[in-house]
C-alpha positions in Angstrom: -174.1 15.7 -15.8 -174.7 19.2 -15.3 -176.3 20.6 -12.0 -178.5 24.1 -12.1 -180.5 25.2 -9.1 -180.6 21.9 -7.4 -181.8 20.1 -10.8 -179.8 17.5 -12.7 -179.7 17.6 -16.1 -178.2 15.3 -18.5 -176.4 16.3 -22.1 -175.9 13.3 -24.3 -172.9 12.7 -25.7 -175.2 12.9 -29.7 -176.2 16.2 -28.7 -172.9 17.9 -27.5 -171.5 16.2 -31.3 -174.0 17.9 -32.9 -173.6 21.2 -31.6 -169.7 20.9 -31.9 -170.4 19.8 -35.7 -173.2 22.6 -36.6 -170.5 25.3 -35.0 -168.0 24.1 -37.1 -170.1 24.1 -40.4 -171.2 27.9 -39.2 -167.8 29.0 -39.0 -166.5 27.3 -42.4 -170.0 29.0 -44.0 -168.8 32.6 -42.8 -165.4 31.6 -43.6 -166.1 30.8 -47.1 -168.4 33.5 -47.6 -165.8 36.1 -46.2 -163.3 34.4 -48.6 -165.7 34.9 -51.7 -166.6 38.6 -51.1 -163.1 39.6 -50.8 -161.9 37.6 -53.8 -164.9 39.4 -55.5 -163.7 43.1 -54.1 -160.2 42.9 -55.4 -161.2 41.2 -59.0 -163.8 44.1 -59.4 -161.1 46.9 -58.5 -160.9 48.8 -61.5 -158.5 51.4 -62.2 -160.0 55.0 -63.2 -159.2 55.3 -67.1 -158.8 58.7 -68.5 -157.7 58.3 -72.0 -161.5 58.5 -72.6 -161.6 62.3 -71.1 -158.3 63.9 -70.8 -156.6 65.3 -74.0 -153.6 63.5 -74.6 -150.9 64.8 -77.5 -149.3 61.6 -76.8 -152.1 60.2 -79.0 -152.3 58.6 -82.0 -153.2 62.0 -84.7 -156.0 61.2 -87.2 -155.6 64.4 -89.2 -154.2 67.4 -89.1 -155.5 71.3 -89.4 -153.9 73.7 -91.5 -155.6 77.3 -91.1 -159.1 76.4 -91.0 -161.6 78.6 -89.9 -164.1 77.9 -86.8 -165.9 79.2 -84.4 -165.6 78.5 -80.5 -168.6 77.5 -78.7 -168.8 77.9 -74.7 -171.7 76.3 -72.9 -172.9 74.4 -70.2 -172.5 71.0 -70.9 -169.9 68.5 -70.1 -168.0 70.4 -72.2 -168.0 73.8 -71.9 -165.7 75.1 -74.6 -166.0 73.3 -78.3 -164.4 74.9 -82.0 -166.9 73.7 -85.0 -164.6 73.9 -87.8 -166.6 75.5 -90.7 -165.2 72.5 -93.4 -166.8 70.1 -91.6 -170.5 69.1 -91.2 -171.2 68.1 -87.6 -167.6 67.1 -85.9 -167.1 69.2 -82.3 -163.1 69.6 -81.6 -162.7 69.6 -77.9 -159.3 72.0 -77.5 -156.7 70.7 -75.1 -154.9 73.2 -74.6 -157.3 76.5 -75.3 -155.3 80.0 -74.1 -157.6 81.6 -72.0 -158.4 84.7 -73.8 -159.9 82.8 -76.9 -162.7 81.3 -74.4 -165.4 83.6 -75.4 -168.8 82.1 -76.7 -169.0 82.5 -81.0 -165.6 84.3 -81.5 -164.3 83.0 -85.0 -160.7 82.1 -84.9 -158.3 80.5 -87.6 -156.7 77.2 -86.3 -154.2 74.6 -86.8 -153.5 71.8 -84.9 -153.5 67.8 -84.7 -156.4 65.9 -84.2 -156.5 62.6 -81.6 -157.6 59.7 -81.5 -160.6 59.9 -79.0 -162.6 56.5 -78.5 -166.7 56.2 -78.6 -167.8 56.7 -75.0 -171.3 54.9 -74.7 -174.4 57.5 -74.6 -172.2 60.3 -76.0 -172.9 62.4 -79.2 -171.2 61.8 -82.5 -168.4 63.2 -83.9 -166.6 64.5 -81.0 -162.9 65.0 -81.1 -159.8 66.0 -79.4 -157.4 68.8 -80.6 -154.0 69.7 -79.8 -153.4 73.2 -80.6 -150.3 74.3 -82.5 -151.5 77.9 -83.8 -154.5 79.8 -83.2 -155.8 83.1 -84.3 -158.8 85.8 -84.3 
């Protein structure tokens, strides 16, 4: 029995087991719910992968340049300095390691150099390559 302002009221014995019971499935429920969302944070973590981007000459060489004319393209896209080697049709060689002075847009240079293995990336042009350079010229 429970007395409030002068009133008796009474709280079966049913009623206090049900409120004890629905508490306890409330806390299991946010429990469980806690438990999936962080198994569901640390499964998603993904580590940033670069080897799509960055120019490695630790990669596997597909071909090599020998004294091949190109030109060197600087714009404004996501990449902002490209050669287009004048044997090939279409393929863009993005330079890893460019000296500075050769950054200038259209100058025609004579390179050599290895080309990388670069993989696809979804949405991006064809024919896009990586290129370490050994020798370049004007």
């Amino acid at each position: 029995m429970i007395r409030a302002n002068n009133r008796v009221a009474t709280i079966s014995n049913a009623t206090i087991k049900k409120f004890k019971m629905s508490s306890q499935k409330n806390i299991m429920r946010y429990t469980l719910n806690l438990m999936v969302l962080l198994l569901l944070l640390v499964s998603c973590k993904k580590e940033k992968d670069n080897s799509f981007t960055v120019c490695s000459p630790d990669a596997i060489t597909i071909r090599q340049i020998l004294n091949n004319q190109a030109i060197i393209k600087v714009t404004g896209t996501i990449y902002g300095v490209y050669l287009l080697e004048q044997s090939t049709i279409d393929t863009k060689l993005i330079p890893c390691n460019l000296p500075i002075e050769f950054v200038q847009d259209n100058l025609q240079v004579v390179i050599s150099g290895d080309v990388k293995f670069r993989p696809h990336i979804v949405n991006e042009p064809c024919c896009i390559e990586n290129l370490v350079i050994t020798k370049i010229s004007r």
